[in-house]
PASEBA-1860 file (N, C-alpha, C; in nm, 3 decimals):
! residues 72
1> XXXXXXXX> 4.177/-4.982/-2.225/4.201/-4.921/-2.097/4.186/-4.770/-2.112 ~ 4.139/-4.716/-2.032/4.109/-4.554/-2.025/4.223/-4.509/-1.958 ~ 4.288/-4.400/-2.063/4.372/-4.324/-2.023/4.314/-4.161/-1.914 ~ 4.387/-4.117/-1.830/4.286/-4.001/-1.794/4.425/-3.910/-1.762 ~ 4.412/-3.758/-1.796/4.538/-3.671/-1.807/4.456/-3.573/-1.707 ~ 4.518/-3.519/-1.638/4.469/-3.419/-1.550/4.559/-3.282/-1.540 ~ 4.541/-3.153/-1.563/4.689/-3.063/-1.514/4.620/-2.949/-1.449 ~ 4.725/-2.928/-1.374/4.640/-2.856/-1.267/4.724/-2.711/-1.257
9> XXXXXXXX> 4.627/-2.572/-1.265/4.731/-2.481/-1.254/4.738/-2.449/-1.383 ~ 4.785/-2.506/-1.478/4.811/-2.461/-1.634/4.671/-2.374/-1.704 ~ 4.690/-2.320/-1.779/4.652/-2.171/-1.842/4.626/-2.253/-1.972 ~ 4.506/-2.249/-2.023/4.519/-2.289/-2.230/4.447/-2.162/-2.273 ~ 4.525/-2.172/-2.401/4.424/-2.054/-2.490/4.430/-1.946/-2.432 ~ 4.428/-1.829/-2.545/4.419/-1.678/-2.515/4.345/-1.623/-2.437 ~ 4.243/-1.676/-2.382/4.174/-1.681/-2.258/4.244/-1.655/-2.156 ~ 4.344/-1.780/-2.112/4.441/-1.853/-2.027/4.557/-1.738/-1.988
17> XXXXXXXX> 4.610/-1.684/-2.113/4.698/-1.589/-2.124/4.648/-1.455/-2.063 ~ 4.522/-1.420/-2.111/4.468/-1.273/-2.059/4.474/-1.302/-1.881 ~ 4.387/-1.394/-1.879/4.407/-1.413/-1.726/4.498/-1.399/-1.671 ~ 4.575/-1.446/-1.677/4.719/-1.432/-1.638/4.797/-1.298/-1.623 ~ 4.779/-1.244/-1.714/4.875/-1.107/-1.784/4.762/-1.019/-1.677 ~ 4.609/-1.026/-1.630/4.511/-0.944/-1.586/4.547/-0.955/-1.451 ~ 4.582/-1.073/-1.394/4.591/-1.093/-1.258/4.766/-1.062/-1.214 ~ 4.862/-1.093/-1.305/5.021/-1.013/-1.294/4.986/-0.862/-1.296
25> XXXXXXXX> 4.892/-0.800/-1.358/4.911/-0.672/-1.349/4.829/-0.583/-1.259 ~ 4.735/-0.700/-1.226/4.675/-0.631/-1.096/4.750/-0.664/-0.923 ~ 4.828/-0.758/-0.942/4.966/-0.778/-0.864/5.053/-0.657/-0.857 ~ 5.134/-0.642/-0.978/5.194/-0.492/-0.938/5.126/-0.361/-0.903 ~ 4.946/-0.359/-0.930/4.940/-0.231/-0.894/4.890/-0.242/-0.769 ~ 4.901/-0.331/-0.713/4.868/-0.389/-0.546/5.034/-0.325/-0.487 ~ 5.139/-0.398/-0.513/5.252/-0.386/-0.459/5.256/-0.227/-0.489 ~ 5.254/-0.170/-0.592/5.287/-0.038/-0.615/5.209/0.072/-0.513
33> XXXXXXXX> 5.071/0.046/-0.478/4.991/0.103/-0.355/5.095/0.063/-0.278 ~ 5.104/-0.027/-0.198/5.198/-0.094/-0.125/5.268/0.012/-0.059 ~ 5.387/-0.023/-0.165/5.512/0.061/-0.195/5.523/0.173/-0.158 ~ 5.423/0.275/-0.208/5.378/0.408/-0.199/5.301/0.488/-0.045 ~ 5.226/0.359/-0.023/5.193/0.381/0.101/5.291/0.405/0.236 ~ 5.379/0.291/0.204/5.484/0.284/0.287/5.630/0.423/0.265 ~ 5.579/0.461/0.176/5.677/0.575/0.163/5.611/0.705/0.192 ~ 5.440/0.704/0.195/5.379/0.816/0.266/5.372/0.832/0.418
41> XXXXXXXX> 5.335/0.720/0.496/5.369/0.674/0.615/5.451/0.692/0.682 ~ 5.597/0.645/0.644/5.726/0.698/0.703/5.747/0.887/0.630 ~ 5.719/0.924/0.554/5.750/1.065/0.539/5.659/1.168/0.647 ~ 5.560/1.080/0.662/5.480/1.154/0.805/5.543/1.179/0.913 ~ 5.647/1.097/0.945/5.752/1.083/1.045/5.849/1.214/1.088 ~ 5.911/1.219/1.197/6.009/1.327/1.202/6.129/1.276/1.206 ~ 6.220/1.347/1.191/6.368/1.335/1.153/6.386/1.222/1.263 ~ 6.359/1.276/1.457/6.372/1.191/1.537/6.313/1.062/1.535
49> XXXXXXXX> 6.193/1.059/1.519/6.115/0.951/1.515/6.181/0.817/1.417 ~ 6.229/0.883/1.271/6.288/0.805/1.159/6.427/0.787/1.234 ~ 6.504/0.865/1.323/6.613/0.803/1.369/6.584/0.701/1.432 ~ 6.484/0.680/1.563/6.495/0.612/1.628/6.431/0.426/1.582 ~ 6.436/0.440/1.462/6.387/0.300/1.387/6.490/0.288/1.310 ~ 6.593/0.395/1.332/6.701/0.343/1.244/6.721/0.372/1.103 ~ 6.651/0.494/1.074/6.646/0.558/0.921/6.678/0.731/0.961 ~ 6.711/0.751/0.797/6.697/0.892/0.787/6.597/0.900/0.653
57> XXXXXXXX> 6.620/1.031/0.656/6.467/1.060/0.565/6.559/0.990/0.437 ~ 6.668/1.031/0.397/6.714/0.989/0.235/6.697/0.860/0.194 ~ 6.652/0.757/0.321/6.670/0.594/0.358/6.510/0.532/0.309 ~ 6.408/0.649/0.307/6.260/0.640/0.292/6.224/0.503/0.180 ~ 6.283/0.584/0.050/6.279/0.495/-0.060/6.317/0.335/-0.024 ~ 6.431/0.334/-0.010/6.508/0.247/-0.011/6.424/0.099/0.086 ~ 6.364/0.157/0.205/6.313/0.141/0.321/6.171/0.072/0.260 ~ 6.133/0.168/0.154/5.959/0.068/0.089/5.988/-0.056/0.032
65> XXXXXXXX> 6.145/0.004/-0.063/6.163/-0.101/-0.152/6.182/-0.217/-0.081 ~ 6.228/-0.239/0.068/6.267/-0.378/0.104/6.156/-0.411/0.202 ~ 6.082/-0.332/0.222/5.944/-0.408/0.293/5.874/-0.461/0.197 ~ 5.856/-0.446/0.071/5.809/-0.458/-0.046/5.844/-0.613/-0.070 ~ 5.979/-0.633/-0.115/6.054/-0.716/-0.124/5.972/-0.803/-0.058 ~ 6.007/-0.797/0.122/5.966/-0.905/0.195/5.828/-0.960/0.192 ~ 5.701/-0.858/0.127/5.585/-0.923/0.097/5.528/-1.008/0.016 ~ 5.656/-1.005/-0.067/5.587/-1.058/-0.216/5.645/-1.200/-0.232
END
């Protein structure tokens, strides 16, 4: 009887690994544009403008980090 193994998704060999480690690290420097963008964007903003969304400027950071969050 013929056995047949299939896996799907799985990585072999140092090949397998580079890939992996190439495409995780081109992931963070995606999010890190991201990130950055979203903290140039809102600093374009004025004090009023950032009030009326409910931020202040010190909130900027904080503000990428959780849009960030929600994309990933």
């Amino acid at each position: 009887m013929a056995h047949i193994t299939t896996t799907h998704g799985v990585t072999h060999g140092l090949s397998g690994v580079v890939r992996k480690w190439l495409h995780d690290l081109n992931a963070e420097r995606r999010a890190y544009v991201e990130y950055r963008r979203t903290i140039r964007e809102l600093s374009r903003l004025g004090d009023r403008e950032l009030a009326d969304i409910g931020l202040a400027r010190c909130d900027i950071e904080e503000a990428a980090r959780y849009h960030l969050d929600l994309h990933r």
